[in-house]
Backbone as a chain_set.jsonl record, in Angstrom:
{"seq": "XXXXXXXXXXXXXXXXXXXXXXXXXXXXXXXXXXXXXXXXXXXXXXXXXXXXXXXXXXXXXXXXXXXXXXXXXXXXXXXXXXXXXXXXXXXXXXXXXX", "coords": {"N": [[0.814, -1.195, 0.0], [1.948, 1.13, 0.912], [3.934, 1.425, -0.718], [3.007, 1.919, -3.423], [1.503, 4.313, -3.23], [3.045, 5.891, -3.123], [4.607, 5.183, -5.613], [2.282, 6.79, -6.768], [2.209, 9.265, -6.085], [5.169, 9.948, -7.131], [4.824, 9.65, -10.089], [3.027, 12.032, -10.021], [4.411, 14.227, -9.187], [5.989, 13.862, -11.819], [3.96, 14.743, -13.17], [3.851, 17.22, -13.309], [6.206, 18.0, -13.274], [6.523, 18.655, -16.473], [4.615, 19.142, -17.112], [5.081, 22.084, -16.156], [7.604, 21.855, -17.812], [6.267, 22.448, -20.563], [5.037, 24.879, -20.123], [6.509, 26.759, -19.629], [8.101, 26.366, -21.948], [6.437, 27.554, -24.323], [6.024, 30.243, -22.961], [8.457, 31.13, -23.393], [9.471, 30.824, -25.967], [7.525, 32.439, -27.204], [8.705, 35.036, -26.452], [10.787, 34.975, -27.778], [10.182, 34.502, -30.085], [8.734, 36.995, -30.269], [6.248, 39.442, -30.024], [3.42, 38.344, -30.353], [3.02, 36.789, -32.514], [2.438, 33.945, -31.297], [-0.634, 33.195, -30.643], [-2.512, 35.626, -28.971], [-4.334, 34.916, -26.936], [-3.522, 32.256, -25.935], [-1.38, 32.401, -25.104], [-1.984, 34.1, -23.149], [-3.572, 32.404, -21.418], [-1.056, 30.498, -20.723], [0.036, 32.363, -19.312], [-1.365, 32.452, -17.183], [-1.689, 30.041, -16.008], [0.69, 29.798, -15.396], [1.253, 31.737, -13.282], [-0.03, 30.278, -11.551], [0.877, 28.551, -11.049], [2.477, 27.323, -9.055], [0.686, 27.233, -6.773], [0.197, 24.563, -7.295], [-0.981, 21.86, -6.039], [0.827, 18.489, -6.53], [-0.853, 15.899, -6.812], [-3.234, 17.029, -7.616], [-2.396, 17.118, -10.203], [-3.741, 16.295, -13.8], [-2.446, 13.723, -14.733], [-3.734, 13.248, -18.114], [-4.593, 15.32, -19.22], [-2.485, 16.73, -18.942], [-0.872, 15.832, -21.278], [-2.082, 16.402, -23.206], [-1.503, 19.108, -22.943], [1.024, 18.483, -23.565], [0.941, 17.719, -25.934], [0.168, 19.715, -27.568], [1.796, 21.725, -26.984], [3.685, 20.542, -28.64], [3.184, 20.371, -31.206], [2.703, 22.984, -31.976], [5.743, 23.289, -31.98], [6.206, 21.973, -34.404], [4.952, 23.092, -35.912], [5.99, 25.552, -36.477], [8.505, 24.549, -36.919], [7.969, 23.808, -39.667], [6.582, 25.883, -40.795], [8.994, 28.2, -40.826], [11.511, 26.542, -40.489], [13.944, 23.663, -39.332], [16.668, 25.017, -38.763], [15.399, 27.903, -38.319], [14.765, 27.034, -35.524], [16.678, 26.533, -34.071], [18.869, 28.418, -34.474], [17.025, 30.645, -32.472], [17.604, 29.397, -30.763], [20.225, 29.379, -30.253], [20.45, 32.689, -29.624], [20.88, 35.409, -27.479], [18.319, 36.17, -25.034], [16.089, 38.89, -25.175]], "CA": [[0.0, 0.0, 0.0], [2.74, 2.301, 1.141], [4.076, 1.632, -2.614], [1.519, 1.891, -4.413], [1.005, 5.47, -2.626], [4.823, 6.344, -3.452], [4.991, 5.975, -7.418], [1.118, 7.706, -7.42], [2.868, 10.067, -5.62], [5.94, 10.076, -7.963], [3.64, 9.937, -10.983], [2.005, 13.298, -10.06], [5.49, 15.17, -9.598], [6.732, 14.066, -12.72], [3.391, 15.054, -14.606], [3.386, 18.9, -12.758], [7.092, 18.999, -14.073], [6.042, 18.358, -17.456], [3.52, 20.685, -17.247], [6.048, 23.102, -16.063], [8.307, 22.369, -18.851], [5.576, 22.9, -21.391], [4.601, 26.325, -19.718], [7.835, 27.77, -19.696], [8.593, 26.54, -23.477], [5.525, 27.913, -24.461], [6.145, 31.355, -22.996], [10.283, 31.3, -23.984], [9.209, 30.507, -27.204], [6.567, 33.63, -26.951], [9.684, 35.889, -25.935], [12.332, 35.034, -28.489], [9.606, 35.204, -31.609], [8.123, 38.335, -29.859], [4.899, 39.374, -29.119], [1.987, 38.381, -31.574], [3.429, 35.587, -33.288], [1.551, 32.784, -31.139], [-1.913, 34.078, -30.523], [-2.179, 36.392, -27.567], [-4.969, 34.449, -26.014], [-2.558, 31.505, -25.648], [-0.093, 33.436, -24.459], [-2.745, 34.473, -21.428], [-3.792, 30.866, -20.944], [-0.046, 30.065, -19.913], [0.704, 32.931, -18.172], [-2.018, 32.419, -15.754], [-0.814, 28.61, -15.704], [2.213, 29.719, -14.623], [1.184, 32.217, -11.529], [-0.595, 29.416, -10.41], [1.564, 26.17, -10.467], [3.696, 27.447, -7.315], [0.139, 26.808, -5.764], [-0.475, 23.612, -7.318], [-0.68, 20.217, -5.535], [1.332, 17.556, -7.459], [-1.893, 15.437, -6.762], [-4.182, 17.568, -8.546], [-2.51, 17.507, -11.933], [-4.172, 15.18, -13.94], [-1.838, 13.108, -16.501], [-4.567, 13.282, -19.148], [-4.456, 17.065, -19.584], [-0.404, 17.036, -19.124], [-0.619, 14.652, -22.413], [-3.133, 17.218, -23.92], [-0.967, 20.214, -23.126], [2.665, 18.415, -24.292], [0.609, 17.505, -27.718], [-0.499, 21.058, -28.107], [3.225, 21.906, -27.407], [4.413, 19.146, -29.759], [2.27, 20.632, -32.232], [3.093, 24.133, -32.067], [6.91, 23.36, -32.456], [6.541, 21.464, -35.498], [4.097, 24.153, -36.894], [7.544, 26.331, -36.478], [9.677, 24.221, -38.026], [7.151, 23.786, -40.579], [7.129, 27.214, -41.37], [10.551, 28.881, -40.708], [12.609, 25.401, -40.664], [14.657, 23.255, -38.139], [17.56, 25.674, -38.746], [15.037, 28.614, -37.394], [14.465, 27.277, -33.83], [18.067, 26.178, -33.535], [19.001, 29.781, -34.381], [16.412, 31.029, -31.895], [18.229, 29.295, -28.932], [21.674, 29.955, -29.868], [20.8, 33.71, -29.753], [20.684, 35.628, -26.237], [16.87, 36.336, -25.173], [16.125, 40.612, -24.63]], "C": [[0.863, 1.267, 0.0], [3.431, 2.325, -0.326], [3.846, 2.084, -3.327], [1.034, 3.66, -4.693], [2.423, 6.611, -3.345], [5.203, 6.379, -4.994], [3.634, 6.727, -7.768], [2.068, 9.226, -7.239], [3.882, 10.897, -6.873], [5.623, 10.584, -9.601], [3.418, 11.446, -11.552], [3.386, 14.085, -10.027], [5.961, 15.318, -10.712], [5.771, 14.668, -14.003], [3.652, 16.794, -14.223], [5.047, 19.166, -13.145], [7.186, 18.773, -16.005], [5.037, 19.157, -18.006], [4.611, 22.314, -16.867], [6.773, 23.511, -17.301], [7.525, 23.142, -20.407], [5.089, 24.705, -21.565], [5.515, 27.276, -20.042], [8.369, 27.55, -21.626], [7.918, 27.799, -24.25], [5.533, 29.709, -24.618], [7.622, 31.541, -23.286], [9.949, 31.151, -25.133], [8.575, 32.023, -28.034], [7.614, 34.814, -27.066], [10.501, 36.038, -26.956], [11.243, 35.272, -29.811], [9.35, 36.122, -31.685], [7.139, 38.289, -30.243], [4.166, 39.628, -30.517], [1.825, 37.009, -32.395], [2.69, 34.354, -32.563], [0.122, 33.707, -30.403], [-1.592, 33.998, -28.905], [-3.508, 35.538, -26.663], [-4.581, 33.015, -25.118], [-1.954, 31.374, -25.027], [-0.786, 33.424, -22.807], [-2.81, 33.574, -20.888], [-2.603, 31.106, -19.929], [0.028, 30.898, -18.974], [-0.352, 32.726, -16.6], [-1.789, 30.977, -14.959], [-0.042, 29.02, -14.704], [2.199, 30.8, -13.315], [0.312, 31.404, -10.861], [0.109, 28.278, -10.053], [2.256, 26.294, -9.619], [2.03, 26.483, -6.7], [-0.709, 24.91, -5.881], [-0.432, 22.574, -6.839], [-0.18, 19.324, -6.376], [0.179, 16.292, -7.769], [-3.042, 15.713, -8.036], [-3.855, 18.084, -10.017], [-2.781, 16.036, -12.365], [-3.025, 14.707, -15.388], [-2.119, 13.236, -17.903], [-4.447, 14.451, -19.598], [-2.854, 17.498, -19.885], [-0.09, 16.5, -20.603], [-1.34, 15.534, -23.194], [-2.402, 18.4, -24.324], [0.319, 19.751, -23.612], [1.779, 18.33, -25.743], [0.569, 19.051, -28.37], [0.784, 21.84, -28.151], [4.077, 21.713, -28.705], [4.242, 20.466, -31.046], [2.794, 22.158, -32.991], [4.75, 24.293, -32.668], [6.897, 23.195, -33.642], [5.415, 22.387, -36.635], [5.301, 25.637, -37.264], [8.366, 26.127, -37.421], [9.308, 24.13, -39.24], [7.429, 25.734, -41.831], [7.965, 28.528, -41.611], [11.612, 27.806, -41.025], [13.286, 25.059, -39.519], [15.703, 24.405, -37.97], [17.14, 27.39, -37.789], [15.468, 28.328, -35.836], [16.158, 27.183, -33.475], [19.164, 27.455, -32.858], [18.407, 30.522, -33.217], [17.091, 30.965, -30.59], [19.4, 29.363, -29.134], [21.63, 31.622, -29.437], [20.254, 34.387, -28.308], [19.149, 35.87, -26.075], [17.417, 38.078, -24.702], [16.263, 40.692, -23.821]], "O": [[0.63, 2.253, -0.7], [3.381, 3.364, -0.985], [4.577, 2.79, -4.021], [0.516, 4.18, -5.682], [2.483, 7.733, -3.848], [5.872, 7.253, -5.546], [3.596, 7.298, -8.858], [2.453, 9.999, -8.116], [3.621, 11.974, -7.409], [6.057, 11.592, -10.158], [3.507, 11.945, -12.674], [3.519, 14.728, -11.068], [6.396, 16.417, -11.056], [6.128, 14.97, -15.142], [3.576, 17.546, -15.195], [5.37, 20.338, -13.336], [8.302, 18.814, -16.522], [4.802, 19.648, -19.11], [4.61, 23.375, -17.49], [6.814, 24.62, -17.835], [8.004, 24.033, -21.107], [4.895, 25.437, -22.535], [5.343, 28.359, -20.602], [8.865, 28.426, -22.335], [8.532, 28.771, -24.69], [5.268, 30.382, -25.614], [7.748, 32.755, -23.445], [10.76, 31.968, -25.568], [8.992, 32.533, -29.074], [7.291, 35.654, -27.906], [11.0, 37.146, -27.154], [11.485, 36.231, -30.543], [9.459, 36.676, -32.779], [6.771, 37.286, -30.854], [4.211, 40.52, -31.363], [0.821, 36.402, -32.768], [2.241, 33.59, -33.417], [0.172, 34.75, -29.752], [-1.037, 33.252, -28.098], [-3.409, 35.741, -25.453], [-5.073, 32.688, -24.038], [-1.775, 30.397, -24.301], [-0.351, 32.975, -21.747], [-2.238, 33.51, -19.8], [-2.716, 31.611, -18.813], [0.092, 30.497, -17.812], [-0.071, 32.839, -15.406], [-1.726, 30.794, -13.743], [-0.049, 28.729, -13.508], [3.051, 30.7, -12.432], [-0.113, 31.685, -9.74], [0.023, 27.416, -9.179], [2.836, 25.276, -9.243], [2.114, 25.328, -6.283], [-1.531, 24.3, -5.197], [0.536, 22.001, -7.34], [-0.944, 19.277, -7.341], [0.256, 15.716, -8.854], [-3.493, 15.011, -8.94], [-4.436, 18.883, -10.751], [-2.411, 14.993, -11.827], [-2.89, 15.17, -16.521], [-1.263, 13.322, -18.783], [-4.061, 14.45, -20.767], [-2.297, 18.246, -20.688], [1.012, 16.79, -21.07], [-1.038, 15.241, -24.351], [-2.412, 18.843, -25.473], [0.926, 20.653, -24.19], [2.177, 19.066, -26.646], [0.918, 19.365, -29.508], [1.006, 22.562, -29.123], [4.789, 22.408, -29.43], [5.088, 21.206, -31.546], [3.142, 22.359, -34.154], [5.065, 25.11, -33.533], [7.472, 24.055, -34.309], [5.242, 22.244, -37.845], [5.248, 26.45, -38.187], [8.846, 26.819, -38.319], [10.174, 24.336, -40.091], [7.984, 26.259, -42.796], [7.727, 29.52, -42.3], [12.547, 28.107, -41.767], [13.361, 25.904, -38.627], [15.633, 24.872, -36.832], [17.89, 27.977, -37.009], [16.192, 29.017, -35.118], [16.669, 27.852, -32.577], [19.803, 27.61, -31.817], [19.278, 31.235, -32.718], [17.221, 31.799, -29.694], [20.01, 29.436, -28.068], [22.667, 32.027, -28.912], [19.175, 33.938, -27.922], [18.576, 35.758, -27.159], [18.468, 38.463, -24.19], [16.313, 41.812, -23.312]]}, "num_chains": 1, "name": "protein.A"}
């Protein structure tokens, strides 16, 4: 039982940093294309994500949605590379942020 309790446990940290990493791509991504380029209502979504996940319980993120928001990530990158090229983003993160 005490197991069982210990990778749910484990589980839920590793989906809330997963959700983290998505949040922060999301808006770093936002930053280095500058402002307009991924729709600004998007944009809001995360940021309110992200003044809340200090308060979030590792419990209360659900896997299903973490798998929802990396796709929608996923998605977004390769809509990038799609239309600038791998050589864009590469460029993007060699170059300092403002």
């Amino acid at each position: 039982m005490i197991f069982r309790f210990g990778r749910r446990r484990e589980r839920s940290k590793r989906a809330k940093d997963r959700l983290e990493s998505c949040i922060n791509t999301i808006l770093d991504l936002n930053e280095r294309l500058g402002e307009g380029k991924i729709s600004p209502d998007i944009i809001q979504h995360f940021k309110r994500l992200k003044q809340t996940f200090s308060d979030l319980d590792d419990a209360m993120v659900d896997e299903k949605e973490v798998n929802r928001i990396e796709d929608a990530t996923n998605k977004l990158l390769q809509e990038i590379r799609a239309l600038y090229g791998e050589s864009f983003l590469k460029k993007l993160y060699d170059m300092p942020k403002h």
